[in-house]
SEFIVEX-962784 format. One record per residue (C-alpha): y, x, z; chain. Coordinates in pm, 1 decimal. Example, Ala and Ser with C-alpha at 12.3 -4.5 7.8 and 13.67 -1.06 7.14 Angstrom:
! SEFIVEX-962784
@Y:-450.0, X:1230.0, Z:780.0, chain:A
@Y:-106.0, X:1367.0, Z:714.0, chain:A
This chain:
! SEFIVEX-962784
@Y:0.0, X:0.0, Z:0.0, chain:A
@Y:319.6, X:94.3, Z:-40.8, chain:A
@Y:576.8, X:145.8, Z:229.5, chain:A
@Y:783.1, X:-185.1, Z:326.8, chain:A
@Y:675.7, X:-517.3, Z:452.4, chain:A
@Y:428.0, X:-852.6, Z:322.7, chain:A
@Y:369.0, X:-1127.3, Z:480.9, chain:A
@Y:102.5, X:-1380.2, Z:445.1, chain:A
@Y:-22.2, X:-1688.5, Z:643.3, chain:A
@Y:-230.7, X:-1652.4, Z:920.2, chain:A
@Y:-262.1, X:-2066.6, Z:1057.7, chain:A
@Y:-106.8, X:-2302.3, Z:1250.1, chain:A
@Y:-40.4, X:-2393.3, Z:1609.6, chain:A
@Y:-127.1, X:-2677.0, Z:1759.4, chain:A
@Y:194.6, X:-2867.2, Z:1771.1, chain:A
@Y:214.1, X:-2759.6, Z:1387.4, chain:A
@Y:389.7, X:-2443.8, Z:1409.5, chain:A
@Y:326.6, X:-2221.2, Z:1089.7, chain:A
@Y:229.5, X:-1826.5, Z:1229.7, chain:A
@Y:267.7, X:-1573.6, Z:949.1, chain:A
@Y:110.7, X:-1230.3, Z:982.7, chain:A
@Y:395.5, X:-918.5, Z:897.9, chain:A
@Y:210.1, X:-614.3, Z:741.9, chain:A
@Y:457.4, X:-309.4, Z:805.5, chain:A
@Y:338.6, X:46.1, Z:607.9, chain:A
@Y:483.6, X:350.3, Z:659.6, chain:A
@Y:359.6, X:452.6, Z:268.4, chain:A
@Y:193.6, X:758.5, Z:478.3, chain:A
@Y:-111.3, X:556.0, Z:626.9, chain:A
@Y:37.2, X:426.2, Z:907.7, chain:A
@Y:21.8, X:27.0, Z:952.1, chain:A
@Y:98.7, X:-238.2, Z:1194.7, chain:A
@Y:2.8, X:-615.0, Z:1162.5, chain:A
@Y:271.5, X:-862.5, Z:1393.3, chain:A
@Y:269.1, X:-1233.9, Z:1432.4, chain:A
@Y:467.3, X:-1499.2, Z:1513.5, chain:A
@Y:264.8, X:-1630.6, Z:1870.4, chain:A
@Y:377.8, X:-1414.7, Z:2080.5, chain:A
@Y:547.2, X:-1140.4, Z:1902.1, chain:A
@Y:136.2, X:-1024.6, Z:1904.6, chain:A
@Y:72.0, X:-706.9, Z:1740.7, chain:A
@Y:-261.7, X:-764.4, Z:1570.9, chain:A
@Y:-332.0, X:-427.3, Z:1402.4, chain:A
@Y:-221.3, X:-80.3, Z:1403.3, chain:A
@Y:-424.6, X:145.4, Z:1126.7, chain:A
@Y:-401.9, X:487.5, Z:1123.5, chain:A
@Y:-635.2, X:802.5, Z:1009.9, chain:A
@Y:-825.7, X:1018.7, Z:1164.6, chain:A
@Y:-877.5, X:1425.9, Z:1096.0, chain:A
@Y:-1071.3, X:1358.0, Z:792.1, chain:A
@Y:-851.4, X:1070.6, Z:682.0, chain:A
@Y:-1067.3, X:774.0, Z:775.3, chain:A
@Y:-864.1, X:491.0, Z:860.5, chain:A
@Y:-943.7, X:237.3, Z:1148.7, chain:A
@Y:-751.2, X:-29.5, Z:1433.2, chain:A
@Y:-651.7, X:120.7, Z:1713.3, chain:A
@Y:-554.3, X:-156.4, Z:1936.5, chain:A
@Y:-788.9, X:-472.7, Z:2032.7, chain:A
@Y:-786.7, X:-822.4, Z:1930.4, chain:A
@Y:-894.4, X:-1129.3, Z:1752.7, chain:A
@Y:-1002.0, X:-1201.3, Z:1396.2, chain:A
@Y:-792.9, X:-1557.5, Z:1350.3, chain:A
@Y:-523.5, X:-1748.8, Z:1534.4, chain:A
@Y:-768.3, X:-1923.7, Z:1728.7, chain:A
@Y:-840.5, X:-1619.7, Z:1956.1, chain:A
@Y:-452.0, X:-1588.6, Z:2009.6, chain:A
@Y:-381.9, X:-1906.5, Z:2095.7, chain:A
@Y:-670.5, X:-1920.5, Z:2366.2, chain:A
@Y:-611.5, X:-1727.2, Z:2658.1, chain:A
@Y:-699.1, X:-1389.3, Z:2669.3, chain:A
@Y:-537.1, X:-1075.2, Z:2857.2, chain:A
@Y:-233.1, X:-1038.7, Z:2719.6, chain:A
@Y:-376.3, X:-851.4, Z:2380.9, chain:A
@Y:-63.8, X:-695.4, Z:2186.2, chain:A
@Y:161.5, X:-958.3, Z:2335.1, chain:A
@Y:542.6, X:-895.2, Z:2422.0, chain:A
@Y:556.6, X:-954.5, Z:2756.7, chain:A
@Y:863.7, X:-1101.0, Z:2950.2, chain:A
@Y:1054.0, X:-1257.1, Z:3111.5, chain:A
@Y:950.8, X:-998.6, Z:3345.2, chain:A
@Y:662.4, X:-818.5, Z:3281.5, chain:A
@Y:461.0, X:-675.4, Z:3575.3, chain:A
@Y:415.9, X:-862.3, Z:3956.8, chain:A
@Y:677.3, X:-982.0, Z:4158.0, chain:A
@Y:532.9, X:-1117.1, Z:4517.4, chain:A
@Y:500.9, X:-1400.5, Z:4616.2, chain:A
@Y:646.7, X:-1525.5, Z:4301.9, chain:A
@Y:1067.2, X:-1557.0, Z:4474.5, chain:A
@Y:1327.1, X:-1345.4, Z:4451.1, chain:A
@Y:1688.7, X:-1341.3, Z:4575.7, chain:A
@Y:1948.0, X:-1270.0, Z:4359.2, chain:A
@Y:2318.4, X:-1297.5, Z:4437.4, chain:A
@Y:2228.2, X:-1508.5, Z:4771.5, chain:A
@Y:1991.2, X:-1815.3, Z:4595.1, chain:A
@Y:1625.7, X:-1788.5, Z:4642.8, chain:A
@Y:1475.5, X:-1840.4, Z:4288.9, chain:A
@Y:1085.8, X:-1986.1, Z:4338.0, chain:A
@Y:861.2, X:-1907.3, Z:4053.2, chain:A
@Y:554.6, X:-2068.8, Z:3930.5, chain:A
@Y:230.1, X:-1820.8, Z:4093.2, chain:A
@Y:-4.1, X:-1775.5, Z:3816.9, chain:A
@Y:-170.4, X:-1437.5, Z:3996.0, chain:A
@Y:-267.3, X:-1570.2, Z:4331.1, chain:A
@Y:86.5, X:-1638.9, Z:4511.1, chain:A
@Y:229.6, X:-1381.7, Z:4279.7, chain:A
@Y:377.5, X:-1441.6, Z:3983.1, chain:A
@Y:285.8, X:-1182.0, Z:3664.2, chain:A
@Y:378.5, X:-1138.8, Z:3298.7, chain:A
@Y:664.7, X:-1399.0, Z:3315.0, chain:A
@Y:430.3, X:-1683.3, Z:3423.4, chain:A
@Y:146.7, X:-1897.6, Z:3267.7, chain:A
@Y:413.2, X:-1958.6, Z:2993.9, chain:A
@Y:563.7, X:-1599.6, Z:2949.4, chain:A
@Y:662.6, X:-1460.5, Z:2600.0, chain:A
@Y:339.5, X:-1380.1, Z:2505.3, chain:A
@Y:262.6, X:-1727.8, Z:2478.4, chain:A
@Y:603.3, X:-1859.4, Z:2306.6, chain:A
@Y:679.2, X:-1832.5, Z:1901.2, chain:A
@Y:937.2, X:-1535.8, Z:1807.4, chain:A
@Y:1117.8, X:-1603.7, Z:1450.7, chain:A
@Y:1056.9, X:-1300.0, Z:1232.7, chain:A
@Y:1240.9, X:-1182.5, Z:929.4, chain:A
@Y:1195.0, X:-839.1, Z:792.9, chain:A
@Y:1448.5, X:-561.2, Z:773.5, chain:A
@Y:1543.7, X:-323.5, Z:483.5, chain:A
@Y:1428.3, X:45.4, Z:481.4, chain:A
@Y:1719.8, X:230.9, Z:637.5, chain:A
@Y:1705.4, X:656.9, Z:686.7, chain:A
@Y:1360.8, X:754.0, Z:811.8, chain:A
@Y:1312.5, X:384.6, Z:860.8, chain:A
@Y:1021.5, X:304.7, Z:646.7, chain:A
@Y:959.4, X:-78.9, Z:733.3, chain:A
@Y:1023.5, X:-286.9, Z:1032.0, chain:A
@Y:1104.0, X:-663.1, Z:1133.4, chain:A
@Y:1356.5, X:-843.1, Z:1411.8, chain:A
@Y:1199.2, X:-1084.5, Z:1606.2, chain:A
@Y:1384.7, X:-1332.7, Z:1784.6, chain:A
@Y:1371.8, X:-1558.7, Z:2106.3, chain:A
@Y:1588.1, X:-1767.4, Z:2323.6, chain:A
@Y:1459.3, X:-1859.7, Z:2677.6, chain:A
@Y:1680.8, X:-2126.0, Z:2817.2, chain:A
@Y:1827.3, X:-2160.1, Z:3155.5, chain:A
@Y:1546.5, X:-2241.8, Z:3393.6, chain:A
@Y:1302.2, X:-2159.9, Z:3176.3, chain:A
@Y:962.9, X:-2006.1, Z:3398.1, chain:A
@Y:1242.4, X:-2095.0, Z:3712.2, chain:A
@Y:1451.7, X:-1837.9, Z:3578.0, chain:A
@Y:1803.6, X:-1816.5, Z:3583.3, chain:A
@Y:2020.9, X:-1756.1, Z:3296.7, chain:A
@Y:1978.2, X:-1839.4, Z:2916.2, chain:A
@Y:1794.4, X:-1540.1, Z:2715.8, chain:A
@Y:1881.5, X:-1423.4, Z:2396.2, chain:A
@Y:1616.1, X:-1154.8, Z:2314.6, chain:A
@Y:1554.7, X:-948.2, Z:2012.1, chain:A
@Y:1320.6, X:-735.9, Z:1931.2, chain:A
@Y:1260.4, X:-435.7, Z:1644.3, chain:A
@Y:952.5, X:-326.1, Z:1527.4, chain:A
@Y:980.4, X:-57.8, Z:1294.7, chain:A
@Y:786.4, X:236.0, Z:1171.1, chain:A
@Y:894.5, X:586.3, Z:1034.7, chain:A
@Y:830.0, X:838.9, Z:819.3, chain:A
@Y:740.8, X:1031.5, Z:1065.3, chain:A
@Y:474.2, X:814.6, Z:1183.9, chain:A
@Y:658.3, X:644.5, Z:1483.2, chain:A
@Y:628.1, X:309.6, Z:1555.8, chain:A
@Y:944.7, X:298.9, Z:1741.4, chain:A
@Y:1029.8, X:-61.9, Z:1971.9, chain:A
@Y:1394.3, X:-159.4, Z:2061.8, chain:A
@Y:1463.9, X:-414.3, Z:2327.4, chain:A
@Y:1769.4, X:-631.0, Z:2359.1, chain:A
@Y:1929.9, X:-953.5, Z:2544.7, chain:A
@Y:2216.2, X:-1146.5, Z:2667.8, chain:A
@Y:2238.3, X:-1372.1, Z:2945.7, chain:A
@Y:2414.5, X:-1702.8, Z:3073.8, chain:A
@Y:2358.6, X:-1637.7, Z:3411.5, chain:A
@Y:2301.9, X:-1344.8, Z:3633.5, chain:A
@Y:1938.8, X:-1294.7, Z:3622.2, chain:A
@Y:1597.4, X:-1054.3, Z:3634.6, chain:A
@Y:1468.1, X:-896.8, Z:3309.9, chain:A
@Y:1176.9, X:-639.1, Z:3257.8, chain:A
@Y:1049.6, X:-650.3, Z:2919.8, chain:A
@Y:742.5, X:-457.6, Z:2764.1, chain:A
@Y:445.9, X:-441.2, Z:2477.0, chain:A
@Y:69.9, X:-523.7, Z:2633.9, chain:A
@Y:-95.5, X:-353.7, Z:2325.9, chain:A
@Y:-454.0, X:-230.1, Z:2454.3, chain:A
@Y:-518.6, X:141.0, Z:2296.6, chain:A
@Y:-868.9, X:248.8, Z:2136.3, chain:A
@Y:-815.7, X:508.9, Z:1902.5, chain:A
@Y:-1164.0, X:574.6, Z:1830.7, chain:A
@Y:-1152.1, X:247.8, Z:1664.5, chain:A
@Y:-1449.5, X:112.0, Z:1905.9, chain:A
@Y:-1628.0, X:177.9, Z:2190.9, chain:A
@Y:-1520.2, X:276.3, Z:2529.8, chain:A
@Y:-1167.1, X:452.0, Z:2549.6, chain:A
@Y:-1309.1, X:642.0, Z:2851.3, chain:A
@Y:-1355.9, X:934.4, Z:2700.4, chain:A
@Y:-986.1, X:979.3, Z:2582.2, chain:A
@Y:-809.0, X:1208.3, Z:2737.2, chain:A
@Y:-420.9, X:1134.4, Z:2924.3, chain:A
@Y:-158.9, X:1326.6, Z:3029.1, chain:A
@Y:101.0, X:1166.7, Z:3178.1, chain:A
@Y:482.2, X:1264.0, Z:3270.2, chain:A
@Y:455.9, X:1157.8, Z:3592.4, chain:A
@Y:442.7, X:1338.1, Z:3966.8, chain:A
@Y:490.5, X:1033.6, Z:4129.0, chain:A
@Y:316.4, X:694.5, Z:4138.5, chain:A
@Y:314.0, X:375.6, Z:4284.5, chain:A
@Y:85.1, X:265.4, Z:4575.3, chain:A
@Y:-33.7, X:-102.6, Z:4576.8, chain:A
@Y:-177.7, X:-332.4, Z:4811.7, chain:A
@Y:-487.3, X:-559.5, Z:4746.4, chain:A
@Y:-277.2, X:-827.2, Z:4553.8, chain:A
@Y:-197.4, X:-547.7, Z:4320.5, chain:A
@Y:178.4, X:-563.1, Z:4438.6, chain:A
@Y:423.1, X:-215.9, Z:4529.9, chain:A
@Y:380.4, X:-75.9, Z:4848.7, chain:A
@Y:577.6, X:236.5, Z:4794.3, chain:A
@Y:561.3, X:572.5, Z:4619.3, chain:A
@Y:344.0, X:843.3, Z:4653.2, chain:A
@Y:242.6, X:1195.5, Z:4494.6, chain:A
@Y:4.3, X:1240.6, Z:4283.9, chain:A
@Y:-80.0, X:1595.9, Z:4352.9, chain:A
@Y:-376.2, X:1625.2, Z:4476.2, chain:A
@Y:-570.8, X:1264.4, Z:4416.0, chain:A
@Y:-733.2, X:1085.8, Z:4087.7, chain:A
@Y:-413.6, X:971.1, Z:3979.3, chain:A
@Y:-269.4, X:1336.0, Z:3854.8, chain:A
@Y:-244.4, X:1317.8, Z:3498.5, chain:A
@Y:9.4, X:1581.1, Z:3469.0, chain:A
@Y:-235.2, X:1786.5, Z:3274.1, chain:A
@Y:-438.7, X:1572.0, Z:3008.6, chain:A
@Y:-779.9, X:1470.2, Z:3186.7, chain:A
@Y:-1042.3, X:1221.4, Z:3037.7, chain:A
@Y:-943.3, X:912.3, Z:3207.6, chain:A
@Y:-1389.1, X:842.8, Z:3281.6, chain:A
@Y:-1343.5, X:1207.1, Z:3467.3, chain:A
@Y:-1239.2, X:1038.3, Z:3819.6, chain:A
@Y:-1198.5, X:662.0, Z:3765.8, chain:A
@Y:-1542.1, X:616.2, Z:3996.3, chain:A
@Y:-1389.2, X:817.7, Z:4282.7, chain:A
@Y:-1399.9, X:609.4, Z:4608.1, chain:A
@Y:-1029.7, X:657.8, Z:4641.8, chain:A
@Y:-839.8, X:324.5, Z:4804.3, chain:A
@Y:-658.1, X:282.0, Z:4541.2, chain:A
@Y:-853.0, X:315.1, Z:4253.1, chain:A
@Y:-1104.4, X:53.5, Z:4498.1, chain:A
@Y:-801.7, X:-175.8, Z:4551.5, chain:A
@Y:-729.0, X:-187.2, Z:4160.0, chain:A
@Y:-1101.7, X:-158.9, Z:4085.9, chain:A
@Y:-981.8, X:114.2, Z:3838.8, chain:A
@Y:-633.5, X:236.9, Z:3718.2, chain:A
@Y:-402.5, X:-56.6, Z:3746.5, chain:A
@Y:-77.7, X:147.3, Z:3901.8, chain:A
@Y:286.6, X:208.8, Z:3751.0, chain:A
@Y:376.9, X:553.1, Z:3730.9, chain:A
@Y:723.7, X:722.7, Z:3791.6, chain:A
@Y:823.9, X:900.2, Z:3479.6, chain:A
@Y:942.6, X:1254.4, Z:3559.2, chain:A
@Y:1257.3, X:1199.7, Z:3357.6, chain:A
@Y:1472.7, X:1515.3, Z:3269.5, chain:A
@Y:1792.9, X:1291.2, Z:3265.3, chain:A
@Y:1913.5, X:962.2, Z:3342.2, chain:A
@Y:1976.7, X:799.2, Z:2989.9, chain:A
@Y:1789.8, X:889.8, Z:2630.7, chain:A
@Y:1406.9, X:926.2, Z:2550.7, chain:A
@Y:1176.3, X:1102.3, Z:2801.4, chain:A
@Y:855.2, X:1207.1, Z:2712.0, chain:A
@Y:576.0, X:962.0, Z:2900.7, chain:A
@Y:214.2, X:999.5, Z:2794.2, chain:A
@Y:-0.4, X:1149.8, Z:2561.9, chain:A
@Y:-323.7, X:996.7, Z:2464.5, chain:A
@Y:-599.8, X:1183.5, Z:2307.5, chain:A
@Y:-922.1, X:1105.3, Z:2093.5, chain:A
@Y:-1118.4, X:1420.8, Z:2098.4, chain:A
@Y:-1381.3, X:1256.9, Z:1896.8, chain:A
@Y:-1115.3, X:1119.2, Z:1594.9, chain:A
@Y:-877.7, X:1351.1, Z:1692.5, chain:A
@Y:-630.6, X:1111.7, Z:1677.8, chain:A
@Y:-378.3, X:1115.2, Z:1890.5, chain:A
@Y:-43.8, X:889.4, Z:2043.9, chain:A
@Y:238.4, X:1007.5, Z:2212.5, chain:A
@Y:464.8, X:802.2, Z:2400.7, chain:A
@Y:860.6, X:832.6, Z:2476.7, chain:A
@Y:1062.5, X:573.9, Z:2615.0, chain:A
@Y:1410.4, X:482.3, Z:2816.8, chain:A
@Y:1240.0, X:323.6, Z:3081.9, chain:A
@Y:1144.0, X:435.4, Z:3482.7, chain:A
@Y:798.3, X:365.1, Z:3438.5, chain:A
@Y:505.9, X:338.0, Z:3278.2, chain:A
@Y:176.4, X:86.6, Z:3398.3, chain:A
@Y:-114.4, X:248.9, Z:3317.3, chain:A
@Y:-400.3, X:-7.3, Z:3338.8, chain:A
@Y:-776.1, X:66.9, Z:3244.2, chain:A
@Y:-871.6, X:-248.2, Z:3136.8, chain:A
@Y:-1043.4, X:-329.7, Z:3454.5, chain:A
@Y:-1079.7, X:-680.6, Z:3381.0, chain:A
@Y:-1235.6, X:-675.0, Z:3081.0, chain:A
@Y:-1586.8, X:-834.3, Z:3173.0, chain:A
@Y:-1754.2, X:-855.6, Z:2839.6, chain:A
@Y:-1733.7, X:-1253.0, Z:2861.1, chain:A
@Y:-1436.6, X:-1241.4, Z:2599.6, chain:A
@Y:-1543.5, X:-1195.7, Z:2222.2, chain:A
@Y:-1260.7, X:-1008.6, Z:2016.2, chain:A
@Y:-1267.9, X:-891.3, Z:1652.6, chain:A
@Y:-1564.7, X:-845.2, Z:1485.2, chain:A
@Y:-1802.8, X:-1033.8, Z:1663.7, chain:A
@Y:-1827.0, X:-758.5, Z:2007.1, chain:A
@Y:-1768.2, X:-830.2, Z:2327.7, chain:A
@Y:-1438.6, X:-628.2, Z:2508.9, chain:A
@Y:-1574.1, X:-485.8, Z:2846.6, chain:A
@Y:-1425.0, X:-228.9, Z:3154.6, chain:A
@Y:-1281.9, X:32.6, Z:3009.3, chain:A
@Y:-1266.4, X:-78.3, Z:2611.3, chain:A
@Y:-895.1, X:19.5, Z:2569.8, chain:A
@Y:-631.4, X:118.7, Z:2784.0, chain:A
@Y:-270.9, X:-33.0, Z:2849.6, chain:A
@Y:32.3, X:254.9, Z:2879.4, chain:A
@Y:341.8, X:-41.1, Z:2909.8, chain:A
@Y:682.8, X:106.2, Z:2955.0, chain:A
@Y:881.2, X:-86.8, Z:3207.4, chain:A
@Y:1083.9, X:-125.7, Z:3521.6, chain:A
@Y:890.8, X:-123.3, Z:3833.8, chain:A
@Y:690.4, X:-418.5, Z:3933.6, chain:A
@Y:831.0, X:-650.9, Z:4230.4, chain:A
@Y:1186.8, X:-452.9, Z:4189.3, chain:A
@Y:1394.3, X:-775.0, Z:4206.9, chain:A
@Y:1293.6, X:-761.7, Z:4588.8, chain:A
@Y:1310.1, X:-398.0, Z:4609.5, chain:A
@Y:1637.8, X:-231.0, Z:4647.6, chain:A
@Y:1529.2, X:96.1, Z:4628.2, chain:A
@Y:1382.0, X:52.6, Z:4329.2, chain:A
@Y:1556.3, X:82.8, Z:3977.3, chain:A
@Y:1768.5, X:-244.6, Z:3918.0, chain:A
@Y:1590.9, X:-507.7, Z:3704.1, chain:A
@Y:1946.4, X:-750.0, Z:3707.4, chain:A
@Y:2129.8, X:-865.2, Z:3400.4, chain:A
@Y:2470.2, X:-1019.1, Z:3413.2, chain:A
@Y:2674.3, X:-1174.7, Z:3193.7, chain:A
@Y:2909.5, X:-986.1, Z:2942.3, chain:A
@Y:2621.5, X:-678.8, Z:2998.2, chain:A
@Y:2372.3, X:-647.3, Z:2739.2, chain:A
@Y:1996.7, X:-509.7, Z:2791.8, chain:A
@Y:1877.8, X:-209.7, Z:2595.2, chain:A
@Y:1511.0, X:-44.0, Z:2594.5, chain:A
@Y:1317.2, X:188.8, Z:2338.5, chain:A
@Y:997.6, X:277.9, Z:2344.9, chain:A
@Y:852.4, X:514.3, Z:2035.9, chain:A
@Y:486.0, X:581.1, Z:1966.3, chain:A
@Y:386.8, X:850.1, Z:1773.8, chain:A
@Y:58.3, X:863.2, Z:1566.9, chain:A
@Y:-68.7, X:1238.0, Z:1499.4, chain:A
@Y:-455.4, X:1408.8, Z:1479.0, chain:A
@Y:-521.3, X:1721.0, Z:1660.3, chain:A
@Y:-801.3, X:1958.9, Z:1540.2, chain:A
């Protein structure tokens, strides 16, 4: 294919919503698939060493797996992405109650969060080392998910020449509100199998503890325990270690502090390694943190593409965000958005082989 955008149908919603399918190419072998529900990436295809092309993320084969419910599979994830406990926050002196959909905590924007809502998509012109990308749009109003503010949100996929695919978050708000937008895409880049065998290094001295709801607790160091990724390890290597919080998460499930070099601009986060494929994805982004998660809740009753069934440890999760539960957190980062401000984010993935 050549580089630039297609789009084609891929079915209808249930209230009779059309979903179109986006193919973005790079013209250098580098693809991505997006969709309407959900702002879903579907399919990222990219070579390996010897040039063999295969998906590197997981998913469904039709619009029917989508719109079921499933774990979040390539999904843009807001209005705030992570936990916040007990599902309330303060802001400004009002207590905002949200609707628990994680236990009494409330996760991934709700039951109803962006993953599940329809994002108008219109492709945007090569520009520079721009080789294709699309905007996708969203407005959340006021109350929506029991959160304040109308949301204007748009989003830009778009890949490079250089084999990025690079993400750019923005929004406006009505009202003074919370906002912690990410991407949920789940990373095999063997194309199959278990992802425990890749190898990750991660930017990061510092992580966050949880408690057994999976919610903040404080930070810690990572020096020292199964959670030091500073130099690349294969993420199998410790992931059975009878350390409490690897027990509490039954796995990785934890948001790591990004070891930034600066306060504003792109910071490296995360490398991840096939040594089988050789294919490899690096990671910068604006944000504080990144969630790793090890796709501890993949059980193997969910059927995905191709017939298999997605079980522990399939793919991995590396989101970019702001910390989870930092709306009642102080000393965290500040999640709040206020009229007249407008919120910016970038994340940019880079596709390479090694070997």
């Amino acid at each position: 294919m050549a580089a630039g955008v297609t789009v084609r149908p891929f079915g209808r919603l249930a209230d009779g919503r059309e979903v179109d399918e986006y193919t973005l190419d790079n013209g250098r072998g580098l693809r991505l698939r997006a969709i309407n529900l959900g702002g879903i990436v579907t399919a990222i295809e990219c070579p390996d060493r010897e040039g063999r092309h295969a998906n590197v993320v997981l998913g469904f084969d039709d619009l029917a797996g989508y719109a079921a419910p499933h774990p979040h599979f390539g999904t843009l994830v807001g209005r705030y992405a992570n936990r916040i406990a007990r599902a309330r926050f303060e802001l400004d002196g009002e207590t905002h109650q949200l609707v628990p959909n994680d236990g009494p905590n409330a996760l991934h924007g709700g039951a109803e969060g962006f993953g599940r809502r329809w994002w108008a998509i219109e492709p945007l012109p090569p520009v520079g080392d721009t080789a294709a990308g699309i905007v996708l749009r969203l407005t959340s109003e006021d109350g929506d998910g029991h959160y304040p503010g109308r949301l204007d949100v748009e989003v830009r996929y778009t890949l490079g020449t250089d084999d990025t695919w690079r993400i750019d978050y923005q929004a406006v708000t009505s009202r003074a509100t919370v906002l912690n937008l990410t991407h949920h895409g789940y990373f095999n880049l063997a194309g199959g199998g278990t992802a425990m065998d890749h190898h990750l290094a991660l930017a990061s001295s510092r992580y966050l503890e949880i408690d057994a709801a999976l919610i903040p607790r404080g930070m810690a160091l990572v020096a020292g325990t199964p959670f030091d990724f500073r130099e690349a390890q294969p993420i199998g290597a410790r992931i059975r270690t009878a350390h409490p919080q690897l027990l509490a998460a039954g796995g990785y499930d934890h948001c790591f502090v990004i070891d930034r070099p600066g306060r504003h601009g792109l910071a490296r986060a995360a490398t991840l390694e096939d040594p089988r494929s050789g294919r490899c994805l690096d990671i910068e982004t604006t944000e504080p943190g990144l969630q790793f998660y090890s796709g501890n809740f993949l059980d193997g009753r969910l059927g995905g593409r191709g017939g298999c069934a997605y079980r522990q440890g399939d793919a991995v999760c590396l989101e970019t965000q702001h910390f989870p539960d930092a709306p009642n957190r102080p000393e965290f980062p500040s999640t709040v958005l206020r009229p007249g401000e407008v919120f910016r984010s970038s994340t940019v993935h880079r596709f390479r082989t090694a070997g």
